[in-house]
C-alpha positions in Angstrom: 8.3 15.2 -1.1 5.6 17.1 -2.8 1.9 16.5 -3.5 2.6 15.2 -6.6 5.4 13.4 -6.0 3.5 11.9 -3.5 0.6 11.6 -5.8 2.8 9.7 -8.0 4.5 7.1 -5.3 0.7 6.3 -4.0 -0.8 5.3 -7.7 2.6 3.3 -7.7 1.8 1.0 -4.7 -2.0 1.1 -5.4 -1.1 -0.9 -9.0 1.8 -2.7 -7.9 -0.5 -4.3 -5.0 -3.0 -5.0 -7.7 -0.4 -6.5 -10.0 0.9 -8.8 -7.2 -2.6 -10.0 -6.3 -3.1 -10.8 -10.3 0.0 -12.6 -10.2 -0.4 -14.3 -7.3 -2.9 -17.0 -7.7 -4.4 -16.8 -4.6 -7.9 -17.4 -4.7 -8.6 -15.1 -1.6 -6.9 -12.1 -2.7 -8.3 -12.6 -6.1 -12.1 -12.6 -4.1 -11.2 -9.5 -2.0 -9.8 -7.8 -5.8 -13.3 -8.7 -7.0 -15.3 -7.3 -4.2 -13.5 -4.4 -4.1 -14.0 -3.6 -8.2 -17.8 -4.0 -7.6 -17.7 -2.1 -4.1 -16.1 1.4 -5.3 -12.5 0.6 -5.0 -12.3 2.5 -1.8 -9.0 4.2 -0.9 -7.7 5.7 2.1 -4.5 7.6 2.3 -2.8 7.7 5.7 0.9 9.3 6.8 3.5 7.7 9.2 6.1 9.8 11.1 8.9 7.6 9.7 11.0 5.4 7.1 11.2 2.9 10.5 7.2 3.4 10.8 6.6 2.6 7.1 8.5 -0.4 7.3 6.5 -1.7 9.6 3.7 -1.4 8.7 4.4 -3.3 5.8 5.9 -6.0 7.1 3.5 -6.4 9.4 0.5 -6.5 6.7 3.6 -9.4 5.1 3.2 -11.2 8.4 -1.0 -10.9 8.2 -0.5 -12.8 4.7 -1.8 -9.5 3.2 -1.6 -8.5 -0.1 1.5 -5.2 0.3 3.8 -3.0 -2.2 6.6 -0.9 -0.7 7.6 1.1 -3.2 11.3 2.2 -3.2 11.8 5.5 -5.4 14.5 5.5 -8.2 15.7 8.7 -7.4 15.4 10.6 -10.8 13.6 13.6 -9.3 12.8 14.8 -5.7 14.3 12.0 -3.3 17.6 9.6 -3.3 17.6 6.8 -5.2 16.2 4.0 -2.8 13.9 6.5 -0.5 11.2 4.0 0.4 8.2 6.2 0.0 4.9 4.2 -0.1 3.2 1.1 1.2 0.0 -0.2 -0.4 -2.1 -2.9 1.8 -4.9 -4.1 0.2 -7.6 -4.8 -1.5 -8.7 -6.8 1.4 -10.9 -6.7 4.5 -11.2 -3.4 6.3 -10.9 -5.1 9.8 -7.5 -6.5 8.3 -6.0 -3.3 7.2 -7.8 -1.2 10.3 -5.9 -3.7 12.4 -2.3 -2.6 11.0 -3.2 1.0 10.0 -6.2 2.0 12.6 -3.7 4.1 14.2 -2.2 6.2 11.7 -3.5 9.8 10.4 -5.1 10.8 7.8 -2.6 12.0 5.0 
């Protein structure tokens, strides 16, 4: 996929994740949304190797009981419909995230 597109698929997961927090209800992701609005919004963009490695990385942050999008592409441009392109973990704790993603490149 290109820059854009990937561009594109990571501003999808960043506001789906926040959307999902919002809706959630849960008072500690709402605190960790809160802190991270008044800290910067820090983002960090980082590349797996693989559909498999995506995967499970989210379900992993899913097991963790942190706040995750995986966002599945509709297929209208660059990729097949259902390409799973992104995963968004987070706001929340950098030791939480470091502790799924710590060993993943920069993108």
């Amino acid at each position: 996929m290109g820059r854009g597109k990937a561009a594109a698929q990571v501003a999808h997961a960043s506001c789906e994740a926040i959307f999902k927090i919002m809706e959630s209800g849960d008072h500690r992701w709402l605190s960790w949304l809160s802190a991270w609005r008044r800290t910067g919004q820090e983002k960090v963009v980082l590349r797996v190797d693989s559909e498999d490695e995506l995967i499970s990385v989210y379900k992993r942050a899913l097991e963790r009981g942190l706040p995750t999008s995986l966002i599945v592409d509709a297929g209208r441009t660059q990729l097949k419909p259902g390409t799973k392109t992104t995963v968004a973990i987070g706001p929340a704790p950098e030791e939480l995230i470091d502790a799924i993603t710590g060993h993943l490149k920069l993108y």
